[in-house]
N, C-alpha and C positions, 0 to 999 in steps of 0.2 A: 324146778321142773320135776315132777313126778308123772309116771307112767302106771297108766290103769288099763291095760293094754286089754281087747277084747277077742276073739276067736278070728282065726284068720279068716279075710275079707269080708270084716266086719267093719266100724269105721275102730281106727285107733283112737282111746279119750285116753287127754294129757292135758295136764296143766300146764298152763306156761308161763314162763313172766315176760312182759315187756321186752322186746326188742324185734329183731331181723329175723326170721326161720327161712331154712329152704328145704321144702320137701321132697325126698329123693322120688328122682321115676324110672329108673333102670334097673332099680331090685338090686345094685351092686355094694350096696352102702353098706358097711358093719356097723353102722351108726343106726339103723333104720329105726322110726322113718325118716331119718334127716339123711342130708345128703354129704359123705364126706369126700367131693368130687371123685368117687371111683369110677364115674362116666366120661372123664377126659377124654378117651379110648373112642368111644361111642357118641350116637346121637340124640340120648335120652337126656335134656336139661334139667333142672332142679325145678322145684314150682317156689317163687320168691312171694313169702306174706309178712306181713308185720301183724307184731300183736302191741295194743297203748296200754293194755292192763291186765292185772293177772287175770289167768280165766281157764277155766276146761274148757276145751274144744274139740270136735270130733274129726279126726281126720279122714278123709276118702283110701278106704283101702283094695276098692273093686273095682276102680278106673272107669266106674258110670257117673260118676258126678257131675254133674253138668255147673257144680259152685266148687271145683276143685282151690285148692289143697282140703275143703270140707265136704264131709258128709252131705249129699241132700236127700240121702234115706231112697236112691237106686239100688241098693244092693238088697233090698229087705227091713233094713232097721226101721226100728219106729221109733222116730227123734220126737215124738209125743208122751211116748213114755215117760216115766217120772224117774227111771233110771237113766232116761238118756238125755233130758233136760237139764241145759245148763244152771247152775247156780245165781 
């Protein structure tokens, strides 16, 4: 997994490999963006996605997504861009 992290509430791009993610939504995680249940406490869940293959993916980091744990490009970004087009 490599981190290409972009400017706050932008989306986060990250490679990932195969398996379970859970993306945090309380902002409490020192893992971020993942969640290492610091929201026990609290009512904010984790968002559960699977990945089947390696890939960059954009992650929602302005809580407008309407395709959460992903980017749908509410915040501004242009996921047309050829910077921001997956591989």
């Amino acid at each position: 997994m490599s981190d290409d992290s972009n400017q706050p509430g932008m989306p986060v791009a990250i490679a990932l490999d195969p398996r379970t993610y859970y993306r945090c939504t309380c902002g409490q995680s020192q893992n971020l963006p993942f969640c290492d249940e610091s929201h026990r406490a609290g009512t904010n869940l984790p968002l559960r996605f699977e990945i089947t293959e390696r890939k960059k993916v954009y992650l929602c980091a302005c809580g407008k997504s309407a395709n959460k744990p992903y980017c749908d490009g509410k915040c501004g970004a242009d996921l047309s861009s050829p910077i921001m087009r997956q591989p």
